[in-house]
C-alpha positions as CSV (number, residue, x, y, z in Angstrom):
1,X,96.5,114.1,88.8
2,X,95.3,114.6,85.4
3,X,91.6,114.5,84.7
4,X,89.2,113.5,81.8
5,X,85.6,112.7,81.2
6,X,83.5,109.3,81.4
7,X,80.6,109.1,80.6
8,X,78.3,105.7,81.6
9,X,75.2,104.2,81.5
10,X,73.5,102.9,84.5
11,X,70.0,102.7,85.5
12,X,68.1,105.5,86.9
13,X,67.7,104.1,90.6
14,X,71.3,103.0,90.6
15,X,72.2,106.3,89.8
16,X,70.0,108.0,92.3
17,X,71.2,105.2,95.0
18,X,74.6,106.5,94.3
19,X,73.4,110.3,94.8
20,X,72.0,109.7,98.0
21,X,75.1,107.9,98.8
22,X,77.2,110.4,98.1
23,X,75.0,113.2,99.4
24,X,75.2,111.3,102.7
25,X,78.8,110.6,103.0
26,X,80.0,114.0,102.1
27,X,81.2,113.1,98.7
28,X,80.3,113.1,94.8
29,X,79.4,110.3,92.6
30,X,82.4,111.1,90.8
31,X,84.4,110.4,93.7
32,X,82.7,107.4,94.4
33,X,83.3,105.9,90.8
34,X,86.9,107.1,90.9
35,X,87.8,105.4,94.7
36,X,86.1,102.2,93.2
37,X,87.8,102.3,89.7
38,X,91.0,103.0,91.5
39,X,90.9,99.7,93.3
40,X,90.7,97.4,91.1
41,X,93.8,95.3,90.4
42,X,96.5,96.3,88.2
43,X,98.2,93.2,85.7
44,X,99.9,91.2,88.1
45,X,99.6,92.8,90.9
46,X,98.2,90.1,93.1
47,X,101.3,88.9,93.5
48,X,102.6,91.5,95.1
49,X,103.0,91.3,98.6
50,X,104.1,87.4,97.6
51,X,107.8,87.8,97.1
52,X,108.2,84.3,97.7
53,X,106.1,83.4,95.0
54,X,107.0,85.6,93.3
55,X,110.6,84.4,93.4
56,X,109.3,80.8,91.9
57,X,107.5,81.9,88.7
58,X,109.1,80.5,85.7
59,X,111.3,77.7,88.1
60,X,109.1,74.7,86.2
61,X,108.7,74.0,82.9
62,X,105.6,74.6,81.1
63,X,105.2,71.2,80.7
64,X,105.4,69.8,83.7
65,X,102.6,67.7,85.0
66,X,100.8,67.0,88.3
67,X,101.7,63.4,87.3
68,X,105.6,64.6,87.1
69,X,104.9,66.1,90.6
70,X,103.8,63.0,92.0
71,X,106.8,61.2,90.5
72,X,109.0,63.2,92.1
73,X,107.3,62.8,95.7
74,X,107.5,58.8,95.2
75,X,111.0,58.7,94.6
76,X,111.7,61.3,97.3
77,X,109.9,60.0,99.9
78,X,108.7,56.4,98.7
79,X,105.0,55.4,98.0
80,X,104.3,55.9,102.1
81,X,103.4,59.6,101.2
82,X,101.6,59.4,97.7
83,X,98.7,60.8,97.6
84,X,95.2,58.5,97.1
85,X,93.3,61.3,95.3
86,X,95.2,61.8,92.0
87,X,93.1,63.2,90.0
């Protein structure tokens, strides 16, 4: 893996927080910021281990309302089911 430079600001007892850390656990702080960095999410990616959601994106207009939803629940299953907190 290809490496580069960062340089950051942080305050000095964060920073010396994070070297006792890392003196502690056997690591660097440069290890420490990658692991974290490395673990944030990518575009998207929260969907993926939601294939079924997934699979749905884009079935809907964009214009479909809540009120449309509702519409659709009365005249499939009558007023019996609507739900009293429309909001």
């Amino acid at each position: 893996m290809e490496m580069t430079k960062l340089t950051i600001r942080v305050p000095i007892a964060v920073l010396e927080r994070a070297k006792e850390y890392a003196e502690n656990n056997q690591t660097s702080v440069t290890r420490l910021v990658s692991q974290y960095l490395s673990q944030l999410p990518v575009e998207n990616d929260y969907l993926q281990d939601a294939p079924i959601v997934q699979s749905l994106i884009g079935i809907l207009s964009p214009e479909t309302t809540i009120e449309d939803y509702w519409r659709y629940i009365e005249e499939k299953y009558g007023d019996g089911l609507s739900n009293p907190d429309r909001s």
